[in-house]
N, C-alpha and C positions, 0 to 999 in steps of 0.2 A: 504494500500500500504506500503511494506516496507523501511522505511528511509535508506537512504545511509549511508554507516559505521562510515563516522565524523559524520555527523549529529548524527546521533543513541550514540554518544561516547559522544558529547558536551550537548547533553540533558540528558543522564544518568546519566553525572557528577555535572549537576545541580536540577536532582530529587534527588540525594543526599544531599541536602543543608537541615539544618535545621532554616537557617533564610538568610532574600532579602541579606545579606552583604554576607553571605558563599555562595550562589547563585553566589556573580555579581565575588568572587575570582575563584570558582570553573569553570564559565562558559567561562573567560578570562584566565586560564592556557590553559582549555581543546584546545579553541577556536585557540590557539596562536601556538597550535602543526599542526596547518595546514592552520592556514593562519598568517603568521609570523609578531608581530608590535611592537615599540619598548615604545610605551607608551598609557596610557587605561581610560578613563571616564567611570563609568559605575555608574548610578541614578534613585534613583526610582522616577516616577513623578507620581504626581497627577492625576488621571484618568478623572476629569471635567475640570478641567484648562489646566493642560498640563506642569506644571511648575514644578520644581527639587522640591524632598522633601528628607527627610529619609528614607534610607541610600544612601547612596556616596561613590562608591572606587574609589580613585584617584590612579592610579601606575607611577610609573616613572615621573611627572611631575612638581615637586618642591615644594610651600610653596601655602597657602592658599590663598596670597594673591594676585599672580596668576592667581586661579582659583578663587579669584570671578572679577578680570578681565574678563577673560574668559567670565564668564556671564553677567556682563556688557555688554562686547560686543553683544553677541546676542542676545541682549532685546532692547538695547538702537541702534545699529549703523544698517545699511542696510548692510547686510549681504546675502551673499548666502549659501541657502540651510539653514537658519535656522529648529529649529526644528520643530515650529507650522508649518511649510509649508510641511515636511515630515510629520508628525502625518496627514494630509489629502491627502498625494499624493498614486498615486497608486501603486507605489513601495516606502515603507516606507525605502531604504536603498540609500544611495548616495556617491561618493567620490567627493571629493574636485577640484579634478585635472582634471577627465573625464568629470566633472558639468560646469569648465570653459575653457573648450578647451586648456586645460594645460597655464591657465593662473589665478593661484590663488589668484595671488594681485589684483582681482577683488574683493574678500572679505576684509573687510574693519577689518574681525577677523585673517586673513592670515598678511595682512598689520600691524597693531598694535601688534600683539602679536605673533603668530606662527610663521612666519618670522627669526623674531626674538631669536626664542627659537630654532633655528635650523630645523623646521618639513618641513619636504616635502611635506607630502599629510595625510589627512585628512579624515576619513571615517565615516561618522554617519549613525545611524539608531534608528529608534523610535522600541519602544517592544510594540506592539498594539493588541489588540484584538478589532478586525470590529471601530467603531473610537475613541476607549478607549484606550488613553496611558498608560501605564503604566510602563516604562522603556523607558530610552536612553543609547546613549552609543555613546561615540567618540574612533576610534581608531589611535592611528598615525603612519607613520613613518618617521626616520630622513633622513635627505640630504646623500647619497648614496646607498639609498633604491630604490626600484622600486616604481611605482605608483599604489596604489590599481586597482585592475582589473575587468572585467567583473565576472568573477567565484568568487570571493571575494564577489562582491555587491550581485550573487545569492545567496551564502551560507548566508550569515549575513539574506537576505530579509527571506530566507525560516525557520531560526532561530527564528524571530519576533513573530511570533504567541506562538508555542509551549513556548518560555521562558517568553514571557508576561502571558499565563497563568500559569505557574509554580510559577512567582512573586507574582499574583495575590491572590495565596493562601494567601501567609505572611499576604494578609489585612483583613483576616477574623476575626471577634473578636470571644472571648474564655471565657469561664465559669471565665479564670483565669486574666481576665482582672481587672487592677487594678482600684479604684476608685480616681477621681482628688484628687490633693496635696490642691489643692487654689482652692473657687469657688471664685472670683472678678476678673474682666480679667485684663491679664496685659498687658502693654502699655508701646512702646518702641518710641523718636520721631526722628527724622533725617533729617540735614539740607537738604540746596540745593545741594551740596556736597555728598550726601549721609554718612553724619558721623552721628552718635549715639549718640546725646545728651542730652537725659533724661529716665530715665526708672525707673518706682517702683518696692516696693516688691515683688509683685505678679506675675510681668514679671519674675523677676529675679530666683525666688523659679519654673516659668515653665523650664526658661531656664537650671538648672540644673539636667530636666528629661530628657532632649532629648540625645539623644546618640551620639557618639563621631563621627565626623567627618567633612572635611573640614572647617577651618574657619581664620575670622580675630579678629587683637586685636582692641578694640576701647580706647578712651579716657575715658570711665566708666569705665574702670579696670575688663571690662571680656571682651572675644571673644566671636562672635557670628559665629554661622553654615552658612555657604554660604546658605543652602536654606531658612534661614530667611530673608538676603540678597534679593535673588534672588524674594523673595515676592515684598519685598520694591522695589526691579528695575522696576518690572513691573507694579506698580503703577506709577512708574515714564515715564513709557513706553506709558501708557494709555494715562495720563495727558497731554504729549507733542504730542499723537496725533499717533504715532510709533502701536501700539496697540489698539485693543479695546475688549482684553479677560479677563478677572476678576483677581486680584491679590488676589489667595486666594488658600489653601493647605491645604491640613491634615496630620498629622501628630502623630505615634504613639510613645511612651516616653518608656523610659528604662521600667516602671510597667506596660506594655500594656496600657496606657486607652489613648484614641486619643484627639489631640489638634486640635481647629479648629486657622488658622494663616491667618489676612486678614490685607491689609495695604490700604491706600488713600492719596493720596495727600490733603492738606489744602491751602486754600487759607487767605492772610494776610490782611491790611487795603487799599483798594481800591482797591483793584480784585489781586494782588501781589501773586508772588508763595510762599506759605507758606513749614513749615516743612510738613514730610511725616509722616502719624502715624502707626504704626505696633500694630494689637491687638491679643492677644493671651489669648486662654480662653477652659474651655472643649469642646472638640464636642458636640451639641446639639442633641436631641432626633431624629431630622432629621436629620442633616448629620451622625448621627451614622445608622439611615436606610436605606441611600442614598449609604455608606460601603460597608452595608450589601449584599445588591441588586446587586452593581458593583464588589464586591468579587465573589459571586456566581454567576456570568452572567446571573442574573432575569432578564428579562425583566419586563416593569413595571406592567403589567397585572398580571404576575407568582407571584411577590413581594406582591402587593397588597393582593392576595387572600393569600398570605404564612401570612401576618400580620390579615388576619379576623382569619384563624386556631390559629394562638397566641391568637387571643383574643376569642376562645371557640366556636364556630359560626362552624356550621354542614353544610354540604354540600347543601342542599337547603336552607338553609338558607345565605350562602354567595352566591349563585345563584341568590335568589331575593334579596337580597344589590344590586347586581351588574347588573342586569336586563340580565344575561342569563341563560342559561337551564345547571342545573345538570350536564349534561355530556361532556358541556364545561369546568364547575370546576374540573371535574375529570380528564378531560385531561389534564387542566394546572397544577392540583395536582401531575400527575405521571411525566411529565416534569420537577415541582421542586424537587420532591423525587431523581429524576434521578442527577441535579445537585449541590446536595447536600449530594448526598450520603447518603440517609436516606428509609428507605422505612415502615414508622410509622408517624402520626399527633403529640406525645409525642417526638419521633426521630426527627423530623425537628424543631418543636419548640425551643429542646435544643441546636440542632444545628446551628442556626440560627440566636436566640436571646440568651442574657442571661434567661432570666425568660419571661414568658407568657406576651405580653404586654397587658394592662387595658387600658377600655375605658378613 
């Protein structure tokens, strides 16, 4: 079916990107030439958790520190229309003002912060593919704008798919993936406050891989990225009860190679809220094939049999591993061929993985 002429304009100019940050600028000029806002969130998230990672365009909306209010608020406070609740609804798009019957200080992010900052209304959308986030986006506009509208919330919903999987590429790993800086993880801790009061080497030598965007100063004499932040909130999210999805992201570094970033709340002497601890260390063997799988929309049957071909294993031969017939393999084989763009057992391997993986 042919796409409508924005539509068709707003994805062309973000199949032009050559990485998720010229993505989220390209897709928010294009976007803004026909549905008009005067300031923009756009973030890549985590496609198991759900939660902000690398990259982050902020436009129009001031200083970092801000924006990890911002997310504060919608981890920690009862809010409407958070994003975990759009990443499952069945329009993953919503405004602010048509959500509460033009009564926004019902959000408790409108109340503390937006209010505040002059914004009228409010429009988010998750970037999803079937129930993998991978993108959000806030967009605003100020006090004597109109209220985002019905043909607004359609354009942005029917966006969601096509620009999540355009994102989706960025997470594919590459021959020219770099190898970690540090293998010892590093470890960052933070009171009840959420301030940054301890962190080693190893944190510090990761923290100088990740790429530039949003963040705050701390008392250790470096800034940290809002979505490191944004880990630690949600640990703090869990703990109090607010939550119960994992505080945990990946995350890829200026040299390509992926960090895995997980926090936890501690507890002190007689059950007492203790510091929160932030660990950061390379992606493991599985979360690097866990990537793999959610980059190319494997399912897990398609992945699995894509990992026996890495490890040399013939087509009746991964048939009896797997206790089906042949021409089951062969089916899910030309399904993975298909989405990956390959159409060779040496072609997907490479494409796939870096090198052949071994038993």
């Amino acid at each position: 079916m042919t796409q409508p002429p924005r539509h068709a304009e707003i994805l062309s100019a973000a199949e032009r990107a050559t990485s998720a940050l010229e993505l989220f600028s390209r897709a928010s000029a294009s976007l803004r030439r026909h549905m008009p806002f005067d300031a923009a969130v756009w973030t890549a998230t985590d496609p198991e958790t759900g939660l902000v990672t690398a990259p982050m365009l902020v436009e129009n909306l001031g200083s970092g520190e801000g924006c990890a209010a911002y997310w504060e608020s919608e981890l920690l406070e009862e809010n409407v229309l958070p994003f975990r609740d759009l990443a499952r609804a069945a329009v993953p798009v919503a405004g602010l003002r048509a959500a509460t019957g033009d009564l926004p200080a019902r959000s408790a992010r409108f109340r503390r912060l937006l209010g505040d900052q002059g914004v009228y209304d409010e429009l988010r959308a998750v970037l999803r593919i079937s129930d993998r986030p991978w993108g959000a986006v806030s967009l605003f506009r100020m006090w004597g704008g109109p209220a985002f509208g019905t043909h607004q919330i359609a354009l942005l919903a029917d966006l969601s798919g096509p620009l999540a999987d355009r994102l989706r590429r960025f997470a594919r790993p590459s021959r020219s993936d770099g190898e970690p800086g540090a293998s010892a993880p590093g470890l960052l801790l933070f009171d009840e406050q959420g301030e940054a009061t301890s962190i080693n080497e190893e944190a510090r030598r990761y923290l100088a891989l990740l790429p530039d965007g949003p963040s705050i100063p701390t008392a250790l004499g470096l800034r940290l990225p809002i979505w490191l932040m944004g880990t630690t909130l949600q640990a703090r999210a869990v703990a109090q009860g607010h939550d119960r999805g994992s505080a945990r992201i990946r995350i890829r570094t200026l040299d390509k190679q992926w960090l895995t970033c997980r926090a936890s709340c501690l507890s002190g002497p007689g059950g007492r809220p203790g510091p929160t601890a932030l660990v950061i260390e390379p992606a493991p063997p599985s979360d690097l094939a866990v990537i793999v799988a959610q980059a190319y929309g494997l399912t897990p049957r398609e992945f699995e049999i894509a990992q026996l071909v890495a490890r040399g294993l013939s087509t009746a031969e991964i048939a009896t591993a797997l206790f089906i017939s042949p021409h089951t393999v062969r089916g899910h084989l030309k399904a993975v061929f298909g989405k990956a763009g390959t159409s060779s057992r040496g072609e997907l391997v490479a494409q796939l993985f870096a090198e052949p993986l071994r038993q």
